[in-house]
N, CA, C and O atoms as a Maestro MAE file, in Angstrom:
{
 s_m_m2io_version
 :::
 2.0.0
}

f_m_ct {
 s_m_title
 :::
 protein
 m_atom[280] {
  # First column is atom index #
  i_m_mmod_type
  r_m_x_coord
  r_m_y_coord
  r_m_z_coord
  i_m_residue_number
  s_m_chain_name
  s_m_pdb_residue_name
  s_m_pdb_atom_name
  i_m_atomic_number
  :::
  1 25 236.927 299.904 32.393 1 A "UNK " " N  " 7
  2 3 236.036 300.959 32.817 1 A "UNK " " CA " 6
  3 2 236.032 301.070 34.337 1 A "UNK " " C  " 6
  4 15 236.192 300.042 34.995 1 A "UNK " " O  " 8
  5 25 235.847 302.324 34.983 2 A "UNK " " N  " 7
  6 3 236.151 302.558 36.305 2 A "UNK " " CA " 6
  7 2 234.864 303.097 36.726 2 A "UNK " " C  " 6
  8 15 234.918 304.034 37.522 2 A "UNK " " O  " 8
  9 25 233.530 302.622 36.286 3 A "UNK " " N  " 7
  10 3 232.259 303.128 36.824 3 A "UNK " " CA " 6
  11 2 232.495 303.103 37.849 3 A "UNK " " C  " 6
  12 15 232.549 304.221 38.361 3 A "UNK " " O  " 8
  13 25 232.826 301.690 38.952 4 A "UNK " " N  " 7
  14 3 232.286 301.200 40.406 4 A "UNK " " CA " 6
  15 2 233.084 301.892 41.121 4 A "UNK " " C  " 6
  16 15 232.879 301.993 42.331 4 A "UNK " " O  " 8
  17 25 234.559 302.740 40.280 5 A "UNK " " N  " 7
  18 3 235.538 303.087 41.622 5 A "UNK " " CA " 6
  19 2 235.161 303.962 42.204 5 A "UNK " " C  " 6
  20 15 234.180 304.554 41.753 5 A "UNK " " O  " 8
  21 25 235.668 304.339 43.235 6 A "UNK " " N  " 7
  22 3 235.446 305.896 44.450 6 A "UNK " " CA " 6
  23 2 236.635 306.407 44.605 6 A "UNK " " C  " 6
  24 15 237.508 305.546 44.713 6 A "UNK " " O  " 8
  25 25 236.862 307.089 44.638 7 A "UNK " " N  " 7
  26 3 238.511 307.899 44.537 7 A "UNK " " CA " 6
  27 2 238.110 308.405 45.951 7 A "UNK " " C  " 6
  28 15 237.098 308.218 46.626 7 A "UNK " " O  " 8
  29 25 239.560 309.299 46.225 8 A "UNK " " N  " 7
  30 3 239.532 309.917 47.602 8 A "UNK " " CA " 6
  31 2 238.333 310.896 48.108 8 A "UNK " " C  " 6
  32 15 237.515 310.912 49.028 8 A "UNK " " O  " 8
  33 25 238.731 311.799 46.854 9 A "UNK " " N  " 7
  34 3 237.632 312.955 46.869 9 A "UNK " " CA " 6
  35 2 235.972 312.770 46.655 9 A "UNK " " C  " 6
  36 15 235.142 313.679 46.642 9 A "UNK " " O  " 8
  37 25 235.710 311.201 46.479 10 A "UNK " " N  " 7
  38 3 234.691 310.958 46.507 10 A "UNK " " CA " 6
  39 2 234.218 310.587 47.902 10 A "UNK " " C  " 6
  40 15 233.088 310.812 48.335 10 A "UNK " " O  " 8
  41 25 234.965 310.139 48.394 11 A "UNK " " N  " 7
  42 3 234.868 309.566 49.945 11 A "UNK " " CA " 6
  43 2 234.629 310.739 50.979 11 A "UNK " " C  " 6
  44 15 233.709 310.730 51.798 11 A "UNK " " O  " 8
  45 25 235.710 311.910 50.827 12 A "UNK " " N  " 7
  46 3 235.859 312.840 51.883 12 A "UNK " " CA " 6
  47 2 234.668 313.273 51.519 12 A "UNK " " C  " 6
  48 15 234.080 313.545 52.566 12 A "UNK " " O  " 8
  49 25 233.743 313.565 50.290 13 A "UNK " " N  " 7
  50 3 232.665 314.083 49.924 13 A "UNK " " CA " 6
  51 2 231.447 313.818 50.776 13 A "UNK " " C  " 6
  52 15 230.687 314.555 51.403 13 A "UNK " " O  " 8
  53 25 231.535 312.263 50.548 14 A "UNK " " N  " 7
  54 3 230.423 311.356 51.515 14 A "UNK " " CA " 6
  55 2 230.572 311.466 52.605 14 A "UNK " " C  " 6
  56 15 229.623 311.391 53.385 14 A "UNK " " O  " 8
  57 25 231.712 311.662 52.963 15 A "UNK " " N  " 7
  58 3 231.889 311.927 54.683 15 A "UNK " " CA " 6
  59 2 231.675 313.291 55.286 15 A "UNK " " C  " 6
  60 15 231.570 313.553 56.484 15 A "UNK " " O  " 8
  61 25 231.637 313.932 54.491 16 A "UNK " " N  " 7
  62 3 231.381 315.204 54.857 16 A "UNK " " CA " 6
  63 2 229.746 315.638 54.979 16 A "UNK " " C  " 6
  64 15 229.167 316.182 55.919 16 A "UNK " " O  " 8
  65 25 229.133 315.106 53.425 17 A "UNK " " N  " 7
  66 3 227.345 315.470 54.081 17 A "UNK " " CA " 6
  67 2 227.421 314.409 54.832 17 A "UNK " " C  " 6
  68 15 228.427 314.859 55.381 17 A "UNK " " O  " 8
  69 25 227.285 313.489 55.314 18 A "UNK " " N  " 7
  70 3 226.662 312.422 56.404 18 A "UNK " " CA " 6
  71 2 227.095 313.005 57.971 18 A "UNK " " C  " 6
  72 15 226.526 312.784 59.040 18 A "UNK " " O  " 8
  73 25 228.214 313.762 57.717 19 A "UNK " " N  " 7
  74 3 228.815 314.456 59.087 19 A "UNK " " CA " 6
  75 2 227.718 315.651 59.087 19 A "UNK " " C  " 6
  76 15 227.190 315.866 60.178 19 A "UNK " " O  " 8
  77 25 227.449 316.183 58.359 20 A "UNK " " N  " 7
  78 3 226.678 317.485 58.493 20 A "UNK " " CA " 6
  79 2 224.677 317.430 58.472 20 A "UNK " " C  " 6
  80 15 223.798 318.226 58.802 20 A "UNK " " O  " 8
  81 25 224.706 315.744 57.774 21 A "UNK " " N  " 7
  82 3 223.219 314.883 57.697 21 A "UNK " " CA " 6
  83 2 222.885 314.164 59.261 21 A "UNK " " C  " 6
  84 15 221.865 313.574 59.618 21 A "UNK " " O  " 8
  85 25 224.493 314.535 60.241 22 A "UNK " " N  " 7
  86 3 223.908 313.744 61.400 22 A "UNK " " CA " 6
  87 2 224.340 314.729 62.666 22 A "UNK " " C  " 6
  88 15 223.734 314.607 63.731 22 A "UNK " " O  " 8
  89 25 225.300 315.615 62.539 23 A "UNK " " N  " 7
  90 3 225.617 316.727 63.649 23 A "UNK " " CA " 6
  91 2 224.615 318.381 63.502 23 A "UNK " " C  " 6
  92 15 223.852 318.941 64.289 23 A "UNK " " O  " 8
  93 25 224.991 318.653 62.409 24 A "UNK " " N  " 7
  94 3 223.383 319.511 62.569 24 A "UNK " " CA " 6
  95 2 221.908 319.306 63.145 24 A "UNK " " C  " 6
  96 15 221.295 320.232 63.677 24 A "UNK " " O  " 8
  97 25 221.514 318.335 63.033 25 A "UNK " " N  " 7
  98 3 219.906 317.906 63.230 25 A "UNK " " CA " 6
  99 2 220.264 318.071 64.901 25 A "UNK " " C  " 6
  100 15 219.478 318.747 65.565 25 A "UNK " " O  " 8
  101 25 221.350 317.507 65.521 26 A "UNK " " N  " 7
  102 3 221.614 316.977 66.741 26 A "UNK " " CA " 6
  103 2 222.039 318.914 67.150 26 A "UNK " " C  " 6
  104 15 221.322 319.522 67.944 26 A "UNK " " O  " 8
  105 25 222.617 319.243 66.825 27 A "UNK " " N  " 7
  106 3 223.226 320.691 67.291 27 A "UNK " " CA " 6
  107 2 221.999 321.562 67.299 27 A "UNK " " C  " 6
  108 15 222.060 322.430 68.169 27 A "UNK " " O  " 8
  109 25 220.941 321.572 66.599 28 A "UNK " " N  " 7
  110 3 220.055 322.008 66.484 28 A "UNK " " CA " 6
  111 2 218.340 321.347 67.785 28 A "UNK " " C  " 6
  112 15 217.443 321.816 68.485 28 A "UNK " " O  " 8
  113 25 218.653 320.626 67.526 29 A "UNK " " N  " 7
  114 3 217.857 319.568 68.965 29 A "UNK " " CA " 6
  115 2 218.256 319.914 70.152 29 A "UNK " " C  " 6
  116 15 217.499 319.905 71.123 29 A "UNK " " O  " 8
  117 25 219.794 320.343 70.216 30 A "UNK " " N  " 7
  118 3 220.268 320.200 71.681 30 A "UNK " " CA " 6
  119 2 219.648 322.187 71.967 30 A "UNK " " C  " 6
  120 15 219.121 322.683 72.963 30 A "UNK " " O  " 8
  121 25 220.034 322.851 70.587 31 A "UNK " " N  " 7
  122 3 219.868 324.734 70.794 31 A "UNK " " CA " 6
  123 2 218.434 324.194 71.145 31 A "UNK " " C  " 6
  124 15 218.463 324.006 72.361 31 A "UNK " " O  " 8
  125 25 217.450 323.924 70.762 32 A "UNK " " N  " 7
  126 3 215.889 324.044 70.549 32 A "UNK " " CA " 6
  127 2 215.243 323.554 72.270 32 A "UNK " " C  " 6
  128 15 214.544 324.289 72.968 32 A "UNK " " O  " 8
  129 25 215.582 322.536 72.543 33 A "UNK " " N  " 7
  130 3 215.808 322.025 74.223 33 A "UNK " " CA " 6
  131 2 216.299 323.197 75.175 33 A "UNK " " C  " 6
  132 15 215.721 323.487 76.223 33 A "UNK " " O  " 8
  133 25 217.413 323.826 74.700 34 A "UNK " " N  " 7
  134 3 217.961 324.740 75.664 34 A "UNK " " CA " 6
  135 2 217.088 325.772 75.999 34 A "UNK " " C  " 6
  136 15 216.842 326.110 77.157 34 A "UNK " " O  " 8
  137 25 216.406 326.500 74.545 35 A "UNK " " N  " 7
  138 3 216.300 328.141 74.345 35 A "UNK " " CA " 6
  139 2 214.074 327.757 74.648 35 A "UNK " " C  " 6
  140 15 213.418 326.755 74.362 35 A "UNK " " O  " 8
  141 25 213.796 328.617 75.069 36 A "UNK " " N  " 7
  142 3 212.202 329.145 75.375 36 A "UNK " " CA " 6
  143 2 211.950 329.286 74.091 36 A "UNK " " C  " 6
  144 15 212.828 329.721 73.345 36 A "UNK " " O  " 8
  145 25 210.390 328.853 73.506 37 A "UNK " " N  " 7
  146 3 209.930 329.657 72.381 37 A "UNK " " CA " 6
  147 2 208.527 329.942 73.125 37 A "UNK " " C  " 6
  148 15 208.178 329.593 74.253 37 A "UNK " " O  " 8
  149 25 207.535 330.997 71.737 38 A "UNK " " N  " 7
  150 3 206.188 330.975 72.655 38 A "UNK " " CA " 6
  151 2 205.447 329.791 72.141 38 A "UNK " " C  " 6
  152 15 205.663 329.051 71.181 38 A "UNK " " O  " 8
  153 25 204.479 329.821 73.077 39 A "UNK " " N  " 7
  154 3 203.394 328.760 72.850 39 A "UNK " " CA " 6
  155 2 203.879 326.929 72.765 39 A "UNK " " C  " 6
  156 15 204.428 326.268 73.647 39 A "UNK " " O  " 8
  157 25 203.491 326.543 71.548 40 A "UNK " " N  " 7
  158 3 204.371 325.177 70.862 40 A "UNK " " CA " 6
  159 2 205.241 325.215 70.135 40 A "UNK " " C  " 6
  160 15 205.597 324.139 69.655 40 A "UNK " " O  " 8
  161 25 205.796 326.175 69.829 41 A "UNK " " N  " 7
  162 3 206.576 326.290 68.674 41 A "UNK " " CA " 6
  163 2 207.644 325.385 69.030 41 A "UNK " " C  " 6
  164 15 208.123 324.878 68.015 41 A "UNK " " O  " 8
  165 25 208.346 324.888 70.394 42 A "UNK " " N  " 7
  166 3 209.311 324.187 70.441 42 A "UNK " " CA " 6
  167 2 209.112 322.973 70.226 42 A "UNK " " C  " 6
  168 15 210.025 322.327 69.712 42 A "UNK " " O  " 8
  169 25 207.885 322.340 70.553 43 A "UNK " " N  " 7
  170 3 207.180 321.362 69.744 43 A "UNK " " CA " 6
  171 2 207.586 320.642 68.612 43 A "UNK " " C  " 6
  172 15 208.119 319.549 68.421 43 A "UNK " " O  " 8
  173 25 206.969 322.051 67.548 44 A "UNK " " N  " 7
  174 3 206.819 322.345 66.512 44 A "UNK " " CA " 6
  175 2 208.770 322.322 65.701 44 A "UNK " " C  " 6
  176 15 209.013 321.967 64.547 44 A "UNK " " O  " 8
  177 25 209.444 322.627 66.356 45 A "UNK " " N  " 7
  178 3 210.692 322.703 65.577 45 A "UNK " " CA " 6
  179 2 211.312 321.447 65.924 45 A "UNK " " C  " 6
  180 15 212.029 320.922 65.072 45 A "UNK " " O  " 8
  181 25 211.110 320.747 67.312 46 A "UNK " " N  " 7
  182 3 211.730 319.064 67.363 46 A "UNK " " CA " 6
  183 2 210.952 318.316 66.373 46 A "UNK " " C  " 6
  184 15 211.626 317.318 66.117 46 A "UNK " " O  " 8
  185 25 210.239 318.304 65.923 47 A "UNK " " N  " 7
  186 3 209.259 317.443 65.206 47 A "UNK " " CA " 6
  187 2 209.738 318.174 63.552 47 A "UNK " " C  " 6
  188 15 209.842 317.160 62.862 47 A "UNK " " O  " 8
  189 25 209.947 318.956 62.959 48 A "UNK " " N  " 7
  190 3 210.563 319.286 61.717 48 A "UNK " " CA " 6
  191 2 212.187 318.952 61.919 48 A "UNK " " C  " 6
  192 15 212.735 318.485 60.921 48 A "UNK " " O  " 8
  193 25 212.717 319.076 62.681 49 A "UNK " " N  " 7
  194 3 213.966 318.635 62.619 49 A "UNK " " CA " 6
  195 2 214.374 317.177 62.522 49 A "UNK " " C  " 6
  196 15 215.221 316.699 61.767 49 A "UNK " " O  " 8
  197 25 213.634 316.566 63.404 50 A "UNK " " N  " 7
  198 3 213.270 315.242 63.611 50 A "UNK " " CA " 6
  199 2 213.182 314.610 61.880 50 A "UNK " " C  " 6
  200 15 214.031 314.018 61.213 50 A "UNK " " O  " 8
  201 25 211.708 315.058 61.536 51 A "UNK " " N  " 7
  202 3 211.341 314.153 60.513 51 A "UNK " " CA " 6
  203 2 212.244 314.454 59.447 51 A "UNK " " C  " 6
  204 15 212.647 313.548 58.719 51 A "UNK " " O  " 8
  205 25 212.619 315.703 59.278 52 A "UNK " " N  " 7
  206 3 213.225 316.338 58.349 52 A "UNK " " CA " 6
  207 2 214.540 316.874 58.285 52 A "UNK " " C  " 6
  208 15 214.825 318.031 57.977 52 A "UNK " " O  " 8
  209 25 215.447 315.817 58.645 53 A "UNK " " N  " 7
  210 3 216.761 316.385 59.438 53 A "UNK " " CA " 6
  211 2 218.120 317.384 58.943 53 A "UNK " " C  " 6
  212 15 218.919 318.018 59.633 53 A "UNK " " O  " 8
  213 25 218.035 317.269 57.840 54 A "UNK " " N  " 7
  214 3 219.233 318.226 57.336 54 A "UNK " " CA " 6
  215 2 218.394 319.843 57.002 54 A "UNK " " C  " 6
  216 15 218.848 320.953 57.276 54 A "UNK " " O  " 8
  217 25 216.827 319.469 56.217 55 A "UNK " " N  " 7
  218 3 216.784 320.478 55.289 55 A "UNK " " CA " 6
  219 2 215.629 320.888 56.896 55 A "UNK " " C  " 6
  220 15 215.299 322.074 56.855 55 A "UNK " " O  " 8
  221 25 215.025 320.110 58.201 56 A "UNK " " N  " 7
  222 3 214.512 320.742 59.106 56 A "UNK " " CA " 6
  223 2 215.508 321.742 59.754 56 A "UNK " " C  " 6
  224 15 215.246 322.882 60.138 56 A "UNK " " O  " 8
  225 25 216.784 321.051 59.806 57 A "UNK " " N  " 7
  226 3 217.765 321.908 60.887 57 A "UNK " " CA " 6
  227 2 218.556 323.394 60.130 57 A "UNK " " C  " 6
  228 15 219.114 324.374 60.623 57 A "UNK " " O  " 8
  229 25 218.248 322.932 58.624 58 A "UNK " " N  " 7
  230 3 219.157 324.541 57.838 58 A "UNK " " CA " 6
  231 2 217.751 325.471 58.107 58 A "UNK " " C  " 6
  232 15 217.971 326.650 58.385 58 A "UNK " " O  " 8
  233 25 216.288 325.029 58.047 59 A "UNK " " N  " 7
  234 3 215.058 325.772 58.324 59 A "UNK " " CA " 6
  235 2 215.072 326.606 59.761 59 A "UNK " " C  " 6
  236 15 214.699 327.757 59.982 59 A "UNK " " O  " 8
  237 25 215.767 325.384 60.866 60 A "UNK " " N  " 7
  238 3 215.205 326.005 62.322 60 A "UNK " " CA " 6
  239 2 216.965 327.256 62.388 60 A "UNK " " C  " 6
  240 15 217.087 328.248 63.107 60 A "UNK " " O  " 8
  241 25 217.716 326.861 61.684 61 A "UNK " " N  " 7
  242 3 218.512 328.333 62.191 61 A "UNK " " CA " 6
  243 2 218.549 329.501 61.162 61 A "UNK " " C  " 6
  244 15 219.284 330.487 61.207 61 A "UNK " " O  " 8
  245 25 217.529 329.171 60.145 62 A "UNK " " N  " 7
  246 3 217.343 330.293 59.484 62 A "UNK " " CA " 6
  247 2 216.037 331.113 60.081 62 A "UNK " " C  " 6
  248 15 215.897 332.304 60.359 62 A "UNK " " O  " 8
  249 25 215.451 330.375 60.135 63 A "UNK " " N  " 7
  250 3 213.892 330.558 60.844 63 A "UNK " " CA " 6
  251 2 213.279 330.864 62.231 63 A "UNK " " C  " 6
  252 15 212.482 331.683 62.688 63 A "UNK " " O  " 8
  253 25 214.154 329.638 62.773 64 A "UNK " " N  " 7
  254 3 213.687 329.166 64.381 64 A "UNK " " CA " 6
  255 2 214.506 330.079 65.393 64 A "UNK " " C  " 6
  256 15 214.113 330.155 66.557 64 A "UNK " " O  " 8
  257 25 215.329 330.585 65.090 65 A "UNK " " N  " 7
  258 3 216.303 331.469 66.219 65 A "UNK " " CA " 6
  259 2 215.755 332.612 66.132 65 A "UNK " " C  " 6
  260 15 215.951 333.448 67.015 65 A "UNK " " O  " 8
  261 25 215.061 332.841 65.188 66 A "UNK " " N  " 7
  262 3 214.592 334.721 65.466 66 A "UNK " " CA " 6
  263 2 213.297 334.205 66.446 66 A "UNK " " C  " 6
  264 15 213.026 334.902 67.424 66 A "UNK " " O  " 8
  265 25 212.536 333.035 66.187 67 A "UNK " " N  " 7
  266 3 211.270 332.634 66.944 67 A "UNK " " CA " 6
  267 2 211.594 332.746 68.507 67 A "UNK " " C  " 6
  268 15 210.655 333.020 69.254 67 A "UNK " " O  " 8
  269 25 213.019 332.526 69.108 68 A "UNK " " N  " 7
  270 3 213.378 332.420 70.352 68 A "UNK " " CA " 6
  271 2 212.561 333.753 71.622 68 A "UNK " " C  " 6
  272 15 212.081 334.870 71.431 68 A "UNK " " O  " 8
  273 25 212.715 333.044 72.660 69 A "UNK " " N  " 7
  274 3 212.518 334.253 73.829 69 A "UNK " " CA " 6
  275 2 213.522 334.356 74.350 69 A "UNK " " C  " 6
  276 15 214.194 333.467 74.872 69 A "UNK " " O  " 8
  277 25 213.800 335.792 74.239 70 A "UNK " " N  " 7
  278 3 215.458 335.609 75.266 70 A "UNK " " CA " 6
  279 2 215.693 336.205 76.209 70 A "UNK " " C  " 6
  280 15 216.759 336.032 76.799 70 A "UNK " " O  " 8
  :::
 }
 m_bond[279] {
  # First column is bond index #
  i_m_from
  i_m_to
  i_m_order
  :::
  1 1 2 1
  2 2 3 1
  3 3 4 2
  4 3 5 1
  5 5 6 1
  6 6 7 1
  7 7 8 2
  8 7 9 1
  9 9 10 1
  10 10 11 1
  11 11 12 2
  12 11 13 1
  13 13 14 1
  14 14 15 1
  15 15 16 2
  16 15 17 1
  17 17 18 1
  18 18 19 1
  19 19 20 2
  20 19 21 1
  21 21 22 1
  22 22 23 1
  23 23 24 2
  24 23 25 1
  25 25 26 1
  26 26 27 1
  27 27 28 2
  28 27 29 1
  29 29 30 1
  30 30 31 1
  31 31 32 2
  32 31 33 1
  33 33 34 1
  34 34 35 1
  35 35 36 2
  36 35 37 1
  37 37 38 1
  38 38 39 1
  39 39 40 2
  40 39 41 1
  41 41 42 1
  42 42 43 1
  43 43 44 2
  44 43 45 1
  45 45 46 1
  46 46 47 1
  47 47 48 2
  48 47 49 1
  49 49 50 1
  50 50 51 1
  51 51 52 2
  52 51 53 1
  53 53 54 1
  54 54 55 1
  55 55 56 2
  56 55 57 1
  57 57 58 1
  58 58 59 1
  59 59 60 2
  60 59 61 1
  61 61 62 1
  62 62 63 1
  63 63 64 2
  64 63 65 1
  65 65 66 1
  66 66 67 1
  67 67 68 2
  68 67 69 1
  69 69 70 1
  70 70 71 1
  71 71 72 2
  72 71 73 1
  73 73 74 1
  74 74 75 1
  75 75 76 2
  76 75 77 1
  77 77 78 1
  78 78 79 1
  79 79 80 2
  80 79 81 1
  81 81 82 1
  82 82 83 1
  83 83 84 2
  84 83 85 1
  85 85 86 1
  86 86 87 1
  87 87 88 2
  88 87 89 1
  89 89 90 1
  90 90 91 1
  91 91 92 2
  92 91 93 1
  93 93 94 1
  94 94 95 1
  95 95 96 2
  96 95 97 1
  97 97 98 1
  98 98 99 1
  99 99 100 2
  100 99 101 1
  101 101 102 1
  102 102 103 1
  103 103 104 2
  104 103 105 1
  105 105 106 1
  106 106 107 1
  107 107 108 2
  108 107 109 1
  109 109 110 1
  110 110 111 1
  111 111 112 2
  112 111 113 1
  113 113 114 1
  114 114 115 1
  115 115 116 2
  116 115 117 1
  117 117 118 1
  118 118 119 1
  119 119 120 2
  120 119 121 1
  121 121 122 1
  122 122 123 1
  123 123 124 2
  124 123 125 1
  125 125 126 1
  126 126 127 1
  127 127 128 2
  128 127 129 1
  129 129 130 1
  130 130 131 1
  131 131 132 2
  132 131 133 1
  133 133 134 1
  134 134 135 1
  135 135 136 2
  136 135 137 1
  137 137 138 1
  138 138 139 1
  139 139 140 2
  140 139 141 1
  141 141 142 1
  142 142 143 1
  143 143 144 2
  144 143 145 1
  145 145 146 1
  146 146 147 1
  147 147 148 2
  148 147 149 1
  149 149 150 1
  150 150 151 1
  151 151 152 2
  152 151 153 1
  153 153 154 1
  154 154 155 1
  155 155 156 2
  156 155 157 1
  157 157 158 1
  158 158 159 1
  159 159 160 2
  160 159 161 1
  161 161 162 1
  162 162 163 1
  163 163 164 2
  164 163 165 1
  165 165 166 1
  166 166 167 1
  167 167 168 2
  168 167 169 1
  169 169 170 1
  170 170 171 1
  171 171 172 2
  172 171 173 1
  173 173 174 1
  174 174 175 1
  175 175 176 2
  176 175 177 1
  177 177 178 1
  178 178 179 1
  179 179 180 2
  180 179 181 1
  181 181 182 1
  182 182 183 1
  183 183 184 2
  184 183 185 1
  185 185 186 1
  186 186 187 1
  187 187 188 2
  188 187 189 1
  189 189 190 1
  190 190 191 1
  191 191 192 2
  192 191 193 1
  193 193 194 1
  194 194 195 1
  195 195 196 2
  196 195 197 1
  197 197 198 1
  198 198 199 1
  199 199 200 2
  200 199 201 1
  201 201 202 1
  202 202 203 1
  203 203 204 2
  204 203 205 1
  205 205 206 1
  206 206 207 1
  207 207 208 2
  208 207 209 1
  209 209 210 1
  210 210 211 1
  211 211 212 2
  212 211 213 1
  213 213 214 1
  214 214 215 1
  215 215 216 2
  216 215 217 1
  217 217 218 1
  218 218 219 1
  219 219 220 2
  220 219 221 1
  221 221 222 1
  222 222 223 1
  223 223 224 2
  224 223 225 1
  225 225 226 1
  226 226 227 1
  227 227 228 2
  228 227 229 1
  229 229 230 1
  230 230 231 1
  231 231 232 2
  232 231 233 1
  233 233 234 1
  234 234 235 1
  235 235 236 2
  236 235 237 1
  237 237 238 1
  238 238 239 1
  239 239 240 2
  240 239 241 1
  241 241 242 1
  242 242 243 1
  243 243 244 2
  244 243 245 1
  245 245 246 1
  246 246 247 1
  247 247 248 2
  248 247 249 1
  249 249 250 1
  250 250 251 1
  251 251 252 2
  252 251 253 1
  253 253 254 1
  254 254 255 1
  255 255 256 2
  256 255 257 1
  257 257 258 1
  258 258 259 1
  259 259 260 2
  260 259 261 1
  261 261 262 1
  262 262 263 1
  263 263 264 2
  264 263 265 1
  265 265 266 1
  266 266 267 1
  267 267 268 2
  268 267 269 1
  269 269 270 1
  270 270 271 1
  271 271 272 2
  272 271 273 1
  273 273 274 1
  274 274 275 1
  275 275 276 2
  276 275 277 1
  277 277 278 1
  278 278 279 1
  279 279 280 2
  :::
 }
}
């Protein structure tokens, strides 16, 4: 039985969300630092990205970029 094995395509799999579980949150931290929002909201989006890092950072560029001042 081959429960324990991992084949290739299991690997590139894992490597791929953990690449996207650790460069999004960060790509998104660095836009949020750069760009003005009003009030706290910039606050407000390091601290959801932060705690909440894959499903904060798919939130702040669906969400958080229209919030911008430009």
């Amino acid at each position: 039985m081959l429960l324990g094995m991992v084949g290739p395509w299991q690997i590139l799999l894992i490597l791929i969300f953990m690449g996207l579980g650790v460069i999004l949150p960060i790509v998104a931290l660095v836009d949020i630092v750069k760009n003005d929002f009003k009030g706290n909201n910039k606050i407000v989006w390091v601290l959801i990205v932060i705690f909440f890092n894959l499903l904060g950072s798919i939130l702040y560029f669906t969400l958080g970029k229209k919030q911008r001042i430009l």
